[in-house]
SEGULUM-613009 format. One record per residue (C-alpha): residue in three letters; x negated, y negated, z negated; residue number from 1. Coordinates in steps of 0.1 Angstrom, whole numbers, plus 5000, padded with zeros to 4 digits. Example, Ala and Ser with C-alpha at 12.3 -4.5 7.8 and 13.67 -1.06 7.14 Angstrom:
SEGULUM-613009
 semar    u    v    w vonu
   ALA 4877 5045 4922    1
   SER 4863 5011 4929    2
end
This chain:
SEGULUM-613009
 semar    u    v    w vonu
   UNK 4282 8218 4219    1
   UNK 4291 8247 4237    2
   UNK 4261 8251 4256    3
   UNK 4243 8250 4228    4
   UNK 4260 8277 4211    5
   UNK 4252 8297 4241    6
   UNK 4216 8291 4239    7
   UNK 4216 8298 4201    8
   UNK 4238 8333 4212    9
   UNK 4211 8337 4241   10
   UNK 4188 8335 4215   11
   UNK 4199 8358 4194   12
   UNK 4207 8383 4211   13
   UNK 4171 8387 4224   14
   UNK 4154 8415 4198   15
   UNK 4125 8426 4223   16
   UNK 4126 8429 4261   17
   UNK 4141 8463 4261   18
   UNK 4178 8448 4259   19
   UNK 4178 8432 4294   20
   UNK 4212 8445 4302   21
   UNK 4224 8434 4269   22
   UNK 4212 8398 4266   23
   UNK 4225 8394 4301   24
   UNK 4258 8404 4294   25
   UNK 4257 8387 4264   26
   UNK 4244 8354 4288   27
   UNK 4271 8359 4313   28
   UNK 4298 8363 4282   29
   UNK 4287 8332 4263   30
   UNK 4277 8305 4291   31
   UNK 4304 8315 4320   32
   UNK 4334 8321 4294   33
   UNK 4353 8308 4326   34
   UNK 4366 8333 4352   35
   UNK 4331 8344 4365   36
   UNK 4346 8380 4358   37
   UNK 4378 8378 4374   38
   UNK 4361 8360 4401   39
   UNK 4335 8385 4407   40
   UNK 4360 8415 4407   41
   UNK 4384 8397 4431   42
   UNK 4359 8388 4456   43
   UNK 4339 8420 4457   44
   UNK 4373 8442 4458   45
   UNK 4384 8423 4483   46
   UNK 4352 8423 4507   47
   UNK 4355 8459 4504   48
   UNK 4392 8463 4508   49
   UNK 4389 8440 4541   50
   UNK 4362 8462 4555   51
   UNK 4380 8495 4544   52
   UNK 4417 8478 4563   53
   UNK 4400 8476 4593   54
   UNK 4388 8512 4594   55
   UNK 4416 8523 4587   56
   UNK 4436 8503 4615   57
   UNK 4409 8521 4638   58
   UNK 4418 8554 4621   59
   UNK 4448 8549 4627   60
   UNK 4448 8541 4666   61
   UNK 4425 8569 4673   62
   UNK 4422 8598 4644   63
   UNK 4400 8621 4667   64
   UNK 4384 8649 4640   65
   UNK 4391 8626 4605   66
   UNK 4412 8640 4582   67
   UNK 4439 8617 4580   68
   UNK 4455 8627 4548   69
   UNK 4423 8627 4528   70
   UNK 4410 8594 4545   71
   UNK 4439 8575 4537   72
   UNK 4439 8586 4506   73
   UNK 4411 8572 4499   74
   UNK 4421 8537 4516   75
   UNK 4453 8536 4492   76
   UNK 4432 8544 4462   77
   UNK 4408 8512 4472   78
   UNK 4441 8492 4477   79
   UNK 4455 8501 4445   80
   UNK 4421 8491 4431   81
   UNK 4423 8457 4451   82
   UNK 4459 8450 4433   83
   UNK 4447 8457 4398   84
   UNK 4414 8437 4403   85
   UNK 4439 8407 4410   86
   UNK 4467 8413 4381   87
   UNK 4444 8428 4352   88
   UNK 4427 8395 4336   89
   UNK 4390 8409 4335   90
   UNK 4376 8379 4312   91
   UNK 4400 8393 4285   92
   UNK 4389 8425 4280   93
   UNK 4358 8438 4269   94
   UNK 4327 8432 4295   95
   UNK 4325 8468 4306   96
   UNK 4357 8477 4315   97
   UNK 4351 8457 4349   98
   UNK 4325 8487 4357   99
   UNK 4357 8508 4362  100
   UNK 4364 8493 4394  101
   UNK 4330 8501 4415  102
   UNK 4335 8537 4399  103
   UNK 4369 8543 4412  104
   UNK 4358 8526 4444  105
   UNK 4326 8554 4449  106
   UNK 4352 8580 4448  107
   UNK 4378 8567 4468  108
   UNK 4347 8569 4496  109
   UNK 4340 8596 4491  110
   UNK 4372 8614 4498  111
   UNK 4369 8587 4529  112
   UNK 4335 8602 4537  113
   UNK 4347 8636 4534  114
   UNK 4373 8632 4556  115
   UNK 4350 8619 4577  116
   UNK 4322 8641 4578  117
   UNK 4287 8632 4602  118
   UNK 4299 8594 4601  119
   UNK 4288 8561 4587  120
   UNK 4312 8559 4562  121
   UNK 4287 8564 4532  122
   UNK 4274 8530 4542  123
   UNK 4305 8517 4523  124
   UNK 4291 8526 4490  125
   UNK 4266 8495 4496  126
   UNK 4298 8475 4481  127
   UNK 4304 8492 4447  128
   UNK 4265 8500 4445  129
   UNK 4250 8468 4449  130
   UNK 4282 8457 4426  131
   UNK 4268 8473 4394  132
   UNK 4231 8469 4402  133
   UNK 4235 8434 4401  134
   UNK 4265 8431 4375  135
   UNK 4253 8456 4350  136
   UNK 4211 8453 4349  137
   UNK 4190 8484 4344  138
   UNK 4221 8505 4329  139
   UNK 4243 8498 4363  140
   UNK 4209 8505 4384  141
   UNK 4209 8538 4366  142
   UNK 4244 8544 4369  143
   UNK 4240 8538 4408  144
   UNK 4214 8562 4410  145
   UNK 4232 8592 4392  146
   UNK 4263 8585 4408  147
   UNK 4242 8588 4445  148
   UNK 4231 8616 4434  149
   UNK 4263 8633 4420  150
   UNK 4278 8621 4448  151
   UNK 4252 8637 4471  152
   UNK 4250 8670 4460  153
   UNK 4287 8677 4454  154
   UNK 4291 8662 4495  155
   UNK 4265 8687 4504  156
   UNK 4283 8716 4484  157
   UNK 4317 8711 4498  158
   UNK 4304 8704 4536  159
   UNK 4280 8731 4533  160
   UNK 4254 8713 4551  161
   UNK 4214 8722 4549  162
   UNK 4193 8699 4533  163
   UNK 4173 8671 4554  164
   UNK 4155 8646 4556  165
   UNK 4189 8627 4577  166
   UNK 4210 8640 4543  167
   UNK 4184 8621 4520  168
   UNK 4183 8589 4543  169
   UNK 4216 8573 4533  170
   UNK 4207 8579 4492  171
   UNK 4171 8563 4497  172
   UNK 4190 8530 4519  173
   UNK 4218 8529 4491  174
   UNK 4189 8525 4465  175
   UNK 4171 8502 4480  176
   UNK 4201 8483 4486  177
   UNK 4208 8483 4449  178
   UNK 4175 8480 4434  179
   UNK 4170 8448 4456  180
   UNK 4203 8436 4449  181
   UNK 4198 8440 4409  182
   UNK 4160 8423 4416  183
   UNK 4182 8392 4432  184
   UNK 4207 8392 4404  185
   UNK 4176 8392 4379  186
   UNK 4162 8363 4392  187
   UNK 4193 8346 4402  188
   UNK 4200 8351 4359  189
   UNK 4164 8335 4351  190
   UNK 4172 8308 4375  191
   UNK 4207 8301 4359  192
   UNK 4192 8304 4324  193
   UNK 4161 8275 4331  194
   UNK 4189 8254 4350  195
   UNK 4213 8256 4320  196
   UNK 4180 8250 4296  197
   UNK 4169 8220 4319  198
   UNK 4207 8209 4318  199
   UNK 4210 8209 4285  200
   UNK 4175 8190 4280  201
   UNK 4188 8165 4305  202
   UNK 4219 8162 4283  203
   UNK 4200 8156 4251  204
   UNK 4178 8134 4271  205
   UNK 4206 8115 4282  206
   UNK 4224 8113 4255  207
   UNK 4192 8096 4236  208
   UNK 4184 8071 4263  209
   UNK 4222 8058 4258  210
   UNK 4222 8056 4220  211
   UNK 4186 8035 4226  212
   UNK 4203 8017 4248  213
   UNK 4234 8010 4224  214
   UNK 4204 8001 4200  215
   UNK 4191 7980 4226  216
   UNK 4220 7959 4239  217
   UNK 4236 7954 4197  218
   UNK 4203 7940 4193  219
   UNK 4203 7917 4219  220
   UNK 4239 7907 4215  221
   UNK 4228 7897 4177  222
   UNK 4201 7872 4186  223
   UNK 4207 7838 4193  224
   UNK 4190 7829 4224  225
   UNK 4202 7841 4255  226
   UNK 4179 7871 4276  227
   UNK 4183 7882 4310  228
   UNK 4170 7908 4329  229
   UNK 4155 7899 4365  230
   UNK 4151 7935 4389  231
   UNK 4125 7927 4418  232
   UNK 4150 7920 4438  233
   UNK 4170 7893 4426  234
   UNK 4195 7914 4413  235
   UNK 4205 7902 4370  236
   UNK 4203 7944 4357  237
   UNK 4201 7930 4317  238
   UNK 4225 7901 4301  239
   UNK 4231 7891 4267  240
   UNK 4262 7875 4252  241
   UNK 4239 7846 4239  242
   UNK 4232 7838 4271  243
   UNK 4274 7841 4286  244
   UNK 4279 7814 4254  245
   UNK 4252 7794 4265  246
   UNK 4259 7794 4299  247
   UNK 4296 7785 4283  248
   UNK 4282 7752 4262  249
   UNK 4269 7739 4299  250
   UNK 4295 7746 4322  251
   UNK 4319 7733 4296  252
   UNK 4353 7731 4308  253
   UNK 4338 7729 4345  254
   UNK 4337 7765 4346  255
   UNK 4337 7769 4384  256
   UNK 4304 7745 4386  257
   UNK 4271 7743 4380  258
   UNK 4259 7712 4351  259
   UNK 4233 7693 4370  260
   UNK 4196 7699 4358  261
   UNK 4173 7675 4344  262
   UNK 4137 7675 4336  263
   UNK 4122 7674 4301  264
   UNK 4128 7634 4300  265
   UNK 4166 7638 4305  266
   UNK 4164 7617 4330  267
   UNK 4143 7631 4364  268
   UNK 4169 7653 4384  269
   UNK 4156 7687 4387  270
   UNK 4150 7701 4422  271
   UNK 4174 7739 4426  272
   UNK 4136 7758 4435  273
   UNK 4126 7744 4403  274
   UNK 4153 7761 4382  275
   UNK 4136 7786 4357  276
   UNK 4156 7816 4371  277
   UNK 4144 7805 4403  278
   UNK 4108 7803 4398  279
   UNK 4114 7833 4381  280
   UNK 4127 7850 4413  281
   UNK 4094 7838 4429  282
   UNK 4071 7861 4409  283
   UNK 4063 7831 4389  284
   UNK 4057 7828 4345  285
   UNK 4062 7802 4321  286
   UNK 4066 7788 4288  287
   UNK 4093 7767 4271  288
   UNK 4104 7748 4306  289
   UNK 4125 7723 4289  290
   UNK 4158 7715 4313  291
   UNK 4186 7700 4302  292
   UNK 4220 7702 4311  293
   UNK 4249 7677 4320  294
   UNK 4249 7636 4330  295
   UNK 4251 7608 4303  296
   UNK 4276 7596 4287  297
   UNK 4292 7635 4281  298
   UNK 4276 7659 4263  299
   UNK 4244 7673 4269  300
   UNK 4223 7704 4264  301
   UNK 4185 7714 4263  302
   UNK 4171 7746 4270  303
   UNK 4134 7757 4265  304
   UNK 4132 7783 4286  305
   UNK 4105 7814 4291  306
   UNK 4098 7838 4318  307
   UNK 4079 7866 4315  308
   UNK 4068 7895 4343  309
   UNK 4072 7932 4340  310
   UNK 4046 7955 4355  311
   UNK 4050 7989 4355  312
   UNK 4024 8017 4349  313
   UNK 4014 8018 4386  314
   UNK 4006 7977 4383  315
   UNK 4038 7969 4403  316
   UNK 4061 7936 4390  317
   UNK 4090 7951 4387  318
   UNK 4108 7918 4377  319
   UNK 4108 7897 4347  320
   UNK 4122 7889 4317  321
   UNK 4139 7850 4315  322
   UNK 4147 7838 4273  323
   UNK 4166 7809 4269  324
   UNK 4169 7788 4235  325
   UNK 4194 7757 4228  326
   UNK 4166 7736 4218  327
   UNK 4196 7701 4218  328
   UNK 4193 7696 4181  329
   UNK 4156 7693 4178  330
   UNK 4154 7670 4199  331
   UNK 4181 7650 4189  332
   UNK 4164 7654 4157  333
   UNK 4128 7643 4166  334
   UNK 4139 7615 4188  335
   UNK 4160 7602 4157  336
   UNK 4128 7609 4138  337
   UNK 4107 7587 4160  338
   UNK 4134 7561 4157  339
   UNK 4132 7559 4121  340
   UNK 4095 7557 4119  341
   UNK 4093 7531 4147  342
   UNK 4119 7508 4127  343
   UNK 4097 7515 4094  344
   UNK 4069 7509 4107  345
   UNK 4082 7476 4130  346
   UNK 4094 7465 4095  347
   UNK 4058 7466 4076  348
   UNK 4037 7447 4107  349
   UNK 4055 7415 4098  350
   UNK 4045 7412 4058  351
   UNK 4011 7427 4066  352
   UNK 4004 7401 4092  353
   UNK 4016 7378 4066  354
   UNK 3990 7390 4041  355
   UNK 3963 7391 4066  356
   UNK 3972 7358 4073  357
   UNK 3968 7344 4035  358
   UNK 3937 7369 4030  359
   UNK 3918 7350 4059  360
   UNK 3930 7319 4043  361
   UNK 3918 7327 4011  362
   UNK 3885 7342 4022  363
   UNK 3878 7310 4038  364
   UNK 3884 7289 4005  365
   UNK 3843 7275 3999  366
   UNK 3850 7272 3962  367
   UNK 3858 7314 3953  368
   UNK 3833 7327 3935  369
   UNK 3811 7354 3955  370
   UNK 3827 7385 3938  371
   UNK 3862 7377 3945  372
   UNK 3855 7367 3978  373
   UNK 3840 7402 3987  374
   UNK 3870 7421 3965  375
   UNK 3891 7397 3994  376
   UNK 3868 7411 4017  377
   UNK 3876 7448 4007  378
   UNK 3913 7440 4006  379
   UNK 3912 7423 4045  380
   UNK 3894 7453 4057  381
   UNK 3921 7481 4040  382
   UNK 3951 7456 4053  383
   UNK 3933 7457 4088  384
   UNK 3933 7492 4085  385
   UNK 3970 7496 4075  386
   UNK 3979 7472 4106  387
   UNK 3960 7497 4126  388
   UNK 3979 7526 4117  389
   UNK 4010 7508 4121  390
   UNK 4004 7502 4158  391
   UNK 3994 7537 4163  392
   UNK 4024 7550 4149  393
   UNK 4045 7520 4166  394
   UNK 4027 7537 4197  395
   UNK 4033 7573 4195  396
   UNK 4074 7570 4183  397
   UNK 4080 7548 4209  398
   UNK 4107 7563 4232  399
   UNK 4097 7555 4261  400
   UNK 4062 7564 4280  401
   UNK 4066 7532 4297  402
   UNK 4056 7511 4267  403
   UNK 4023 7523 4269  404
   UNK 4021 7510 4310  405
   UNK 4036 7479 4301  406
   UNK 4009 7471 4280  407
   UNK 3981 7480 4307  408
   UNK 3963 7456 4328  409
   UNK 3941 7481 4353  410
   UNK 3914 7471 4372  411
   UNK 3881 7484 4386  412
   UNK 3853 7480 4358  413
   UNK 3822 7504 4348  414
   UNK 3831 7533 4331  415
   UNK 3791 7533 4315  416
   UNK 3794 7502 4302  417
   UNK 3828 7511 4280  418
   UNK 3813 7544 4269  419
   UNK 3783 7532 4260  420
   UNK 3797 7505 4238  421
   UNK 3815 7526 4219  422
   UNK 3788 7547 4212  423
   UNK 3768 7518 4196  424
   UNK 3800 7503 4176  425
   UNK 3804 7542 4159  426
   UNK 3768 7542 4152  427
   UNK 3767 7534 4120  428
   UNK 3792 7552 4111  429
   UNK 3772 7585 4128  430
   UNK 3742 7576 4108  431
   UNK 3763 7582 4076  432
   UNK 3762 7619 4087  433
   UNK 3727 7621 4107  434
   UNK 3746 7626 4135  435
   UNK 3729 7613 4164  436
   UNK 3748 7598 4194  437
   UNK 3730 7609 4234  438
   UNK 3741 7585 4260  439
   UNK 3714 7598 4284  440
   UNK 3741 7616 4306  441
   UNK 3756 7578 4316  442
   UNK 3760 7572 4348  443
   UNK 3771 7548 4368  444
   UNK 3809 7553 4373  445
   UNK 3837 7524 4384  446
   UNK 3869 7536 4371  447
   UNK 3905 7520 4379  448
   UNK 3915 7519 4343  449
   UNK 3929 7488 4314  450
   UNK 3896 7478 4293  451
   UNK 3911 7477 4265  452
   UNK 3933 7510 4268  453
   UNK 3903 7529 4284  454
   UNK 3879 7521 4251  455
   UNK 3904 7527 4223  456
   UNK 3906 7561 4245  457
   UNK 3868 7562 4242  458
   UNK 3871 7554 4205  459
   UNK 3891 7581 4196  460
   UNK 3868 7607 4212  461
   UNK 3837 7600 4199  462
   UNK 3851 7588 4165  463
   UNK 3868 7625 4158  464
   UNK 3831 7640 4176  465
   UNK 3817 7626 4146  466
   UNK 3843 7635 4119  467
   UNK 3841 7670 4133  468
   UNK 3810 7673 4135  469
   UNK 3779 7688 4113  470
   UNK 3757 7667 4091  471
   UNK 3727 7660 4114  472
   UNK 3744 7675 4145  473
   UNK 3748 7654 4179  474
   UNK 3771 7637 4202  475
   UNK 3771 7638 4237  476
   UNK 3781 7608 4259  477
   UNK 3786 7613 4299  478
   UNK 3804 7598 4329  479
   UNK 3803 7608 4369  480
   UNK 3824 7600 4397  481
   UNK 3828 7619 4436  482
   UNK 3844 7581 4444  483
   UNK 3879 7596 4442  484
   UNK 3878 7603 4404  485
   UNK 3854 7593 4376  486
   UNK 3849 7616 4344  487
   UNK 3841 7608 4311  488
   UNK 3828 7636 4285  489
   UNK 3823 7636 4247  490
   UNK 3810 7669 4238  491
   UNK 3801 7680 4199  492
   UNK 3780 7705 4184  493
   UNK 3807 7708 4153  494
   UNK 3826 7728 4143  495
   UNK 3851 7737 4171  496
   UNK 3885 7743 4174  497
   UNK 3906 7775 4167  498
   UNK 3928 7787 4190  499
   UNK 3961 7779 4171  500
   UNK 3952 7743 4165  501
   UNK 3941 7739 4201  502
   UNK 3977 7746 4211  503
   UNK 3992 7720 4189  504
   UNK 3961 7692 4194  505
   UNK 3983 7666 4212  506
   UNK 4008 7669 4192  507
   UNK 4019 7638 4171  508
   UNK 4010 7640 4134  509
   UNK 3993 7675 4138  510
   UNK 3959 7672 4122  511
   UNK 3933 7698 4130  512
   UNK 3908 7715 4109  513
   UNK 3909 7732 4076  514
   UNK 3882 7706 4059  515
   UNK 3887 7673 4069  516
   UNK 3924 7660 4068  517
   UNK 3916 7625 4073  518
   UNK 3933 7600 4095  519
   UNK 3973 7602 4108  520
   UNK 3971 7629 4133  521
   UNK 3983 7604 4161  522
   UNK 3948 7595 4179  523
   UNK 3950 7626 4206  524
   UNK 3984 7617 4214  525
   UNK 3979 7586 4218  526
   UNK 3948 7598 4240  527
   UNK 3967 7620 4254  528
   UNK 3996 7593 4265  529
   UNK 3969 7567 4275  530
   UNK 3951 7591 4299  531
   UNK 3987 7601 4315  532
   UNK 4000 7568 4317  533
   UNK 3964 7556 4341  534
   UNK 3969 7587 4362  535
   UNK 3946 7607 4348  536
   UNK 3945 7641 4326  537
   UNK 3925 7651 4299  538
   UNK 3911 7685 4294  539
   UNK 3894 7702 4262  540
   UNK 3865 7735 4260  541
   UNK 3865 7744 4224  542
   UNK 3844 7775 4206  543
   UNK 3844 7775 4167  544
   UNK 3814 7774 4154  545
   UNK 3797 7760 4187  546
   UNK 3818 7721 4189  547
   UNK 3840 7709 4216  548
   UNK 3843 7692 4251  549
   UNK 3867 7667 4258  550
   UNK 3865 7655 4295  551
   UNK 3887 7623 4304  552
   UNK 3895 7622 4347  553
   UNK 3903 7587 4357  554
   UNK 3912 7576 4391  555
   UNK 3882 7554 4402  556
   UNK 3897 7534 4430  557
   UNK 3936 7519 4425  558
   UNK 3945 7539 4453  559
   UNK 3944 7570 4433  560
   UNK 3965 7554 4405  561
   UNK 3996 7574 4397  562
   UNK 4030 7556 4399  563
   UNK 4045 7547 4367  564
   UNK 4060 7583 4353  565
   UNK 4099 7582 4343  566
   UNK 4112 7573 4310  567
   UNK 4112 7595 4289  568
   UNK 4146 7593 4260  569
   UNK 4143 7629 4247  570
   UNK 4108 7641 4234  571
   UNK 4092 7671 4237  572
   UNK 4103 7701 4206  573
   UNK 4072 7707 4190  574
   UNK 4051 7740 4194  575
   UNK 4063 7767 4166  576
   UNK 4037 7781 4143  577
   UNK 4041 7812 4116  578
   UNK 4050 7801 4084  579
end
């Protein structure tokens, strides 16, 4: 605040350029309202009076021609001054009163120099010369100049000495002394002034970074999920109180010891250079690492966890980000979810294999007339289908992964030859649409997979190809191997997949597309879980507008099988999308 008013006095003071004495005094009153003036007298009065006591102890041991009476008197007067220079409180009184000092000081040399005559003693008018050169701007450099040359001439008058060029040698020094030492005070002033401007920049600068930074940390502090800050080296610079509570919840009253780490299925242990904050510390980035926290039976808590890196302008990671988000009730609620449905849906297989039961019974009745037997028919079919869907959604609410291996029976068989059948049992259906079905890109291709599992995998594919796909458009049919891995593609020339449904595509019960809703969104999850549970992984190449590419990678000898994965009690939260 005080600066500032300085600055606005600085200002203000500042007419046109012909003030310099005046803006500087007005500087030197506003910014250094300290003791710069006492200071400045005391030290300069007491430079000279030092330099002046030692001439006059040398006096004093050997007068020779001086004048005793008038030098001292001159050494007394500059004492005097000495003593009023430290009583009088200079910063009290107006600014030019100070200038009284150098003035009483130029004539107590000269009665010095005149006692003195044909010596150096003029050079001790450097002290009170420079003194208001520098102190007083232009007006002291012009006072310095009139008082050299008063001084002068009345020296010459009383010592009756000619005029030479020795006489004018000691004025011309003593201005040059003074003009250089008000040229050093000038731009000592302009230095001051852009220091105290940059200060005062740095302050406001400062004092806006910090109230960002108040901004910054309430913000943080109000969200929910928990945020630290990662330097490059390791060291935590940013922390939330979201996270402290979090951390909190998983210590619980253990608060000296870590809560062991689990994978995403609750159940696998997870490794310490797996730890998100430690693949963080790597250099490394992620999404929604699921970890959960703490042993069965006690209480337990899931994380999703994201890291993200920070690059500077230069390109240099400068550390990363790490969000955390308590993700325990989600889960708890889609696992009780997937519960519910699988009870549900346990609960209707029994009545409808009842019905289909009586329905084949019926239909086989010779003595139905023809029209009921075909509106039997129609009924078998749509109770067929609702037995289907059923098992799918038995399938993908199952808790475990391992139902899905429990039901295989792998072993080595041709690829081609399952492809290739379900290409001709969906034909048909293609024809409907004028979609035509290529199997030219079948190859040979033994595969390690369940028969059964691999084509209702194959099924899926080529049956959502189809769905997708435009009215007289086609559907691609290939398998390879290298001998270590067979591939199986189904590739469409539909409509494609956007990018925010290709991120959600494997979820359970998402359906995809803004036309066709048909079906129970569990067929690429199911895919999806079949693939996994043979070993294998299934990858998709989508443009809208151009169709997509699914491509199936088996293992092709049982070598290359995968081991059975872990169970699997908590699912996966699903992906968020904007409302």
């Amino acid at each position: 605040m005080d600066a500032a008013k300085g600055d606005e006095g600085r200002r203000g003071s500042r007419p046109s350029d012909a003030s310099p004495r005046r803006a500087r005094t007005v500087w030197l009153r506003e910014d250094f309202a300290d003791r710069t003036r006492d200071r400045t007298a005391t030290l300069n009065q007491l430079l000279l009076s030092s330099v002046v006591f030692v001439l006059g102890v040398l006096i004093a041991l050997d007068p020779g021609e001086v004048d005793a009476a008038l030098f001292f008197a001159g050494v007394v007067i500059v004492m005097i001054v000495m003593g009023a220079a430290l009583i009088i409180p200079w910063n009290r009184l107006p600014f030019g009163w100070v200038a009284v000092v150098p003035a009483i000081d130029i004539v107590a040399i000269m009665l010095m120099v005149l006692a003195a005559p044909g010596t150096a003693m003029g050079l001790l008018w450097i002290f009170p010369t420079t003194w208001l050169a520098a102190g007083f701007g232009m007006l002291g450099l012009f006072a310095v100049i009139v008082a050299i040359a008063g001084v002068i001439g009345v020296l010459t008058v009383l010592t009756a000495q000619e005029v030479e060029y020795t006489t004018l040698l000691l004025p011309l020094v003593l201005f040059a002394v003074a003009a250089t030492s008000h040229l050093t005070a000038r731009r000592s002033d302009a230095q001051r002034m852009l220091l105290a401007k940059q200060s005062q920049l740095l302050r406001r600068v400062l004092e806006q970074t910090r109230r960002q930074e108040q901004v910054v940390t309430e913000v943080l502090d109000a969200v929910d999920f928990g945020v630290i800050r990662v330097d490059a080296d390791g060291r935590v610079a940013v922390t939330n109180e979201a996270h402290g509570r979090l951390q909190q919840a998983i210590r619980g009253d253990d608060a000296d010891d870590d809560a062991p780490a689990f994978r995403d299925d609750g159940v696998t242990r997870l490794p310490d250079d797996e730890l998100p904050v430690e693949r963080a510390l790597r250099g490394e980035a992620f999404d929604g690492q699921i970890v959960w926290f703490g042993e069965e039976p006690g209480p337990r808590q899931a994380l999703s966890i994201t890291a993200r890196r920070l690059i500077d302008p230069d390109g240099e990671d400068v550390g990363a980000v790490v969000v955390s988000r308590d993700v325990t009730a989600e889960l708890d609620a889609l696992r009780a979810r997937d519960e519910l449905v699988a009870s549900v849906s346990h609960e209707l297989r029994t009545p409808l294999t009842s019905i289909l039961g009586y329905l084949d019974l019926a239909i086989e009745e010779p003595d139905i007339p023809d029209h009921v037997r075909a509106n039997l028919d129609i009924a078998e079919r749509n109770a067929e289908r609702l037995l289907r869907i059923v098992a799918d959604i038995l399938a993908a609410s199952s808790s475990s992964s391992s139902s899905v291996e429990a039901s295989m029976s792998p072993q080595l068989l041709d690829a081609r030859d399952i492809v290739r059948a379900a290409g001709e049992a969906l034909l048909p259906r293609a024809a409907s649409r004028a979609v035509t079905i290529d199997t030219t890109g079948l190859e040979e291709s033994e595969v390690w997979a369940d028969p059964v599992r691999l084509r209702q995998v194959v099924d899926n594919l080529v049956s959502n190809a189809i769905t997708y796909n435009k009215d007289g458009g086609t559907v691609f049919l290939g398998t390879t191997t290298d001998g270590a891995s067979t591939w199986i593609l189904v590739r469409d020339t539909g409509v494609g997949i956007s990018e925010a449904d290709r991120s959600r595509l494997f979820q359970r019960f998402y359906k995809a597309g803004a036309g066709r809703r048909t079906g129970t969104g569990l067929g690429l999850a199911i895919t999806r879980d079949i693939v996994r549970a043979h070993g294998g992984e299934i990858g998709l190449h989508s443009s809208p507008g151009v169709g997509s590419t699914f491509i199936v990678k088996l293992p092709a000898t049982e070598h290359h099988g995968a081991p059975p994965p872990a169970p699997r009690p908590h699912p996966s939260p699903p992906e968020r999308t904007p409302s």
